[in-house]
Biopython code that builds the backbone (N, CA, C, O; Angstrom):
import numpy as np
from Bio.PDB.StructureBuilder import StructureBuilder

atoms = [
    (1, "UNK", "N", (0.854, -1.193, 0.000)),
    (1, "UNK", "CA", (0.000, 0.000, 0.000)),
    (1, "UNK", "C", (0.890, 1.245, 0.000)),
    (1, "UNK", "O", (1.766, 1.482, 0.832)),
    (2, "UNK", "N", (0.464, 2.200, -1.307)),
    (2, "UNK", "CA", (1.568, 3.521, -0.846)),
    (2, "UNK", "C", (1.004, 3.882, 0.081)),
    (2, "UNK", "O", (1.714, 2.905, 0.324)),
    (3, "UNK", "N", (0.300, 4.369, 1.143)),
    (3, "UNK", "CA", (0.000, 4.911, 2.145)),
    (3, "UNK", "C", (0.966, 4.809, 3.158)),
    (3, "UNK", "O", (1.473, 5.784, 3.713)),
    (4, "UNK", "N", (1.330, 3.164, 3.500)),
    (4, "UNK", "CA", (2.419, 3.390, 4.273)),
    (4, "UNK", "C", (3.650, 3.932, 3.883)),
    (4, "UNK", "O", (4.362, 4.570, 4.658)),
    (5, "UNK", "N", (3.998, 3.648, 2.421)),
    (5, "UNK", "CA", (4.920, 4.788, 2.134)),
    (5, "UNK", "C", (5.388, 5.955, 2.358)),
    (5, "UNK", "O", (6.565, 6.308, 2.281)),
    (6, "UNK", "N", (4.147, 6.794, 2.740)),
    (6, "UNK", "CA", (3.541, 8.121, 3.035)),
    (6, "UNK", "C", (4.295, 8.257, 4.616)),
    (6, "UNK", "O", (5.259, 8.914, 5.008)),
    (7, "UNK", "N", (3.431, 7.379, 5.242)),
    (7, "UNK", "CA", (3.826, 7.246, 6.776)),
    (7, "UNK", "C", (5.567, 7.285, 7.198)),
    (7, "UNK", "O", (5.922, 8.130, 8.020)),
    (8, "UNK", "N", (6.462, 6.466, 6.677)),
    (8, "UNK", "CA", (7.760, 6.327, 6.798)),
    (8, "UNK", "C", (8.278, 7.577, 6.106)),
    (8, "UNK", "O", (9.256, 8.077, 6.663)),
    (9, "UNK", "N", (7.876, 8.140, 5.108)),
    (9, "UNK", "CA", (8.410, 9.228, 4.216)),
    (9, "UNK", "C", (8.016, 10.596, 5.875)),
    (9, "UNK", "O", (8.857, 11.399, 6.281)),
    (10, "UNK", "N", (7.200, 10.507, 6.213)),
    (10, "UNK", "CA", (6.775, 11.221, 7.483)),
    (10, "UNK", "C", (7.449, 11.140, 8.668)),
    (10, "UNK", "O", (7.809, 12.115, 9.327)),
    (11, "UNK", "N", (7.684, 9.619, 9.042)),
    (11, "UNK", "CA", (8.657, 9.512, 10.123)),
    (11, "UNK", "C", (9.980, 10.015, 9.756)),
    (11, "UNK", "O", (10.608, 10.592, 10.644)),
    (12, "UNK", "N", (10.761, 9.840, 8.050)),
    (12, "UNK", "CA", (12.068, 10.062, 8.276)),
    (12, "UNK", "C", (12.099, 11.795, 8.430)),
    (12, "UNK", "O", (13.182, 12.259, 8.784)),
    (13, "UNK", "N", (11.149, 12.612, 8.221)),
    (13, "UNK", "CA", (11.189, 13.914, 8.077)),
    (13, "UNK", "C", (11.231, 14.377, 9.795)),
    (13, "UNK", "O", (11.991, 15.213, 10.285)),
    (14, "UNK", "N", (10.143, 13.534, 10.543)),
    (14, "UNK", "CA", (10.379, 13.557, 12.217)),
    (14, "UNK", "C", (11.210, 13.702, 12.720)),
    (14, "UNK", "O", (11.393, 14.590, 13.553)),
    (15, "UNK", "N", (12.266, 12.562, 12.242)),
    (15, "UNK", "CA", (13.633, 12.277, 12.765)),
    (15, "UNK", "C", (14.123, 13.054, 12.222)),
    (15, "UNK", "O", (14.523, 13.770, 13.141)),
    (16, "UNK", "N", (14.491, 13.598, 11.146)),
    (16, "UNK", "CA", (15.698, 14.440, 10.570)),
    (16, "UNK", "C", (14.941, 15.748, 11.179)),
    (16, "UNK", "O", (14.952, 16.624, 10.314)),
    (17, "UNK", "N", (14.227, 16.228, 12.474)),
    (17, "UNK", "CA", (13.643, 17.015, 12.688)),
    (17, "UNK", "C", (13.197, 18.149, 11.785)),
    (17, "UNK", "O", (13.133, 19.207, 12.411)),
    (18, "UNK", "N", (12.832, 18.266, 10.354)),
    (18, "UNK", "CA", (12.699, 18.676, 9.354)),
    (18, "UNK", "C", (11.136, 18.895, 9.160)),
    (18, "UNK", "O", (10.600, 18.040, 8.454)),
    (19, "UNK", "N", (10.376, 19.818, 9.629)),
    (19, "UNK", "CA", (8.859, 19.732, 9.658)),
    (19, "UNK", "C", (8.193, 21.073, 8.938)),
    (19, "UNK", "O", (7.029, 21.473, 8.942)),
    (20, "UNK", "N", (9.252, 21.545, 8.392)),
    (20, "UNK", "CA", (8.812, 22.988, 7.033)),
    (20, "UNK", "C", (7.816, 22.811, 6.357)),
    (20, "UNK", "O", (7.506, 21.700, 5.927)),
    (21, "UNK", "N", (7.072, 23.991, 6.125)),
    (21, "UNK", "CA", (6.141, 23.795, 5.311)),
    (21, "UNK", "C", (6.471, 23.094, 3.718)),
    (21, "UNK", "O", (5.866, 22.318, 2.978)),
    (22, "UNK", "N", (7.432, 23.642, 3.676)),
    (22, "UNK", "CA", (8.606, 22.808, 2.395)),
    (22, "UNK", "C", (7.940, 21.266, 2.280)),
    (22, "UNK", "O", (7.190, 20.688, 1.492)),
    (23, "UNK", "N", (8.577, 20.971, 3.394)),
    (23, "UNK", "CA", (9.206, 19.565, 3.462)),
    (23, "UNK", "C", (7.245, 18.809, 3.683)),
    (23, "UNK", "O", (6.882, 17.954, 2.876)),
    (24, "UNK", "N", (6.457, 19.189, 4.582)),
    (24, "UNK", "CA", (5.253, 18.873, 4.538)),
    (24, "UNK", "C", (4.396, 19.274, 2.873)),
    (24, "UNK", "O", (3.838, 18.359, 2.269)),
    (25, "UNK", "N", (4.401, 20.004, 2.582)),
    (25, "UNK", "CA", (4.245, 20.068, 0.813)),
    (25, "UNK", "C", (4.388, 18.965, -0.122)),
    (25, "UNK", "O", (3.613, 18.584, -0.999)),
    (26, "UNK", "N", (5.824, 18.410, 0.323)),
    (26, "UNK", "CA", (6.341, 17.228, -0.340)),
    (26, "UNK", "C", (5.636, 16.339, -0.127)),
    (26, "UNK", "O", (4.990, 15.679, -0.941)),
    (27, "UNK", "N", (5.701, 16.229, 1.082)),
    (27, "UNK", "CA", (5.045, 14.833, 1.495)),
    (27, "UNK", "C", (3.255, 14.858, 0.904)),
    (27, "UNK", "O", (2.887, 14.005, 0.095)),
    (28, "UNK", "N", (2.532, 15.656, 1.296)),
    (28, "UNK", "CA", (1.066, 16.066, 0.347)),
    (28, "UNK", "C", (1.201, 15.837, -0.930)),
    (28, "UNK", "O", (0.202, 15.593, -1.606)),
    (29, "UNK", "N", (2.473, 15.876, -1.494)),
    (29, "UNK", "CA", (2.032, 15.839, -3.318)),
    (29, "UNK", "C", (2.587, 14.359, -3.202)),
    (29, "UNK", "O", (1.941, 13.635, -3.959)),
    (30, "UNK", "N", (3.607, 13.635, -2.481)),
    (30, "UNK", "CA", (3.372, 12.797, -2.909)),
    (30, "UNK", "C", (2.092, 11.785, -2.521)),
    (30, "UNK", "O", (1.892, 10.870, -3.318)),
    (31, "UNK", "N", (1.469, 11.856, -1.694)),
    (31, "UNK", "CA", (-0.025, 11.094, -0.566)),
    (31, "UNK", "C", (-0.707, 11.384, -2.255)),
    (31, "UNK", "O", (-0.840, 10.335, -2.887)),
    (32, "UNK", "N", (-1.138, 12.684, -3.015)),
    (32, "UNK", "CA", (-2.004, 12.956, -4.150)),
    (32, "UNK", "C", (-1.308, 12.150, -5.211)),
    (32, "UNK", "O", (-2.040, 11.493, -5.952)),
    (33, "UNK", "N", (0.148, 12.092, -5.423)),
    (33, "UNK", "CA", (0.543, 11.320, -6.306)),
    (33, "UNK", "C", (-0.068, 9.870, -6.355)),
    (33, "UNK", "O", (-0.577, 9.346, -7.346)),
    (34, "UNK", "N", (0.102, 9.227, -4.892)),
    (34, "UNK", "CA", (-0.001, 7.699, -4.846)),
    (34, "UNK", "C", (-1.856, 7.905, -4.852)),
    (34, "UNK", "O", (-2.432, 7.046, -5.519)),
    (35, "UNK", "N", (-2.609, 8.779, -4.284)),
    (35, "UNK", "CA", (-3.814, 8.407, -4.838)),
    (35, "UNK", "C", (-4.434, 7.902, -6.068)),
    (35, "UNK", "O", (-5.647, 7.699, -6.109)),
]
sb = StructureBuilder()
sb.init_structure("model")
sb.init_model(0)
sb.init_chain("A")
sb.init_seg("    ")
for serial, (resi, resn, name, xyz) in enumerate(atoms, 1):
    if name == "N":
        sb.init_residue(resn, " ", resi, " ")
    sb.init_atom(name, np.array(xyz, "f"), 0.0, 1.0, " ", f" {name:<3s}", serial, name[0])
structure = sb.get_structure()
C-alpha cells in the first residue's frame, strides 16, 4: 500500500527534525501522487 509509504516518508522527516512547510508540501504531493 503507498499509504504506508507516506507514513515512513513522514517519520524520516520527524527524525531528521525537518517539519517545514517545504518539506510537509512534499510529502502532500506525494499522498495525491499515490492516490
Amino acid at each position: 500500500c503507498r499509504f504506508s509509504l507516506l507514513v515512513v516518508y513522514n517519520l524520516i522527516l520527524i527524525n531528521r527534525g525537518t517539519t517545514s512547510f517545504w518539506n510537509w508540501a512534499v510529502g502532500f504531493n506525494i499522498f495525491i501522487f499515490a492516490m
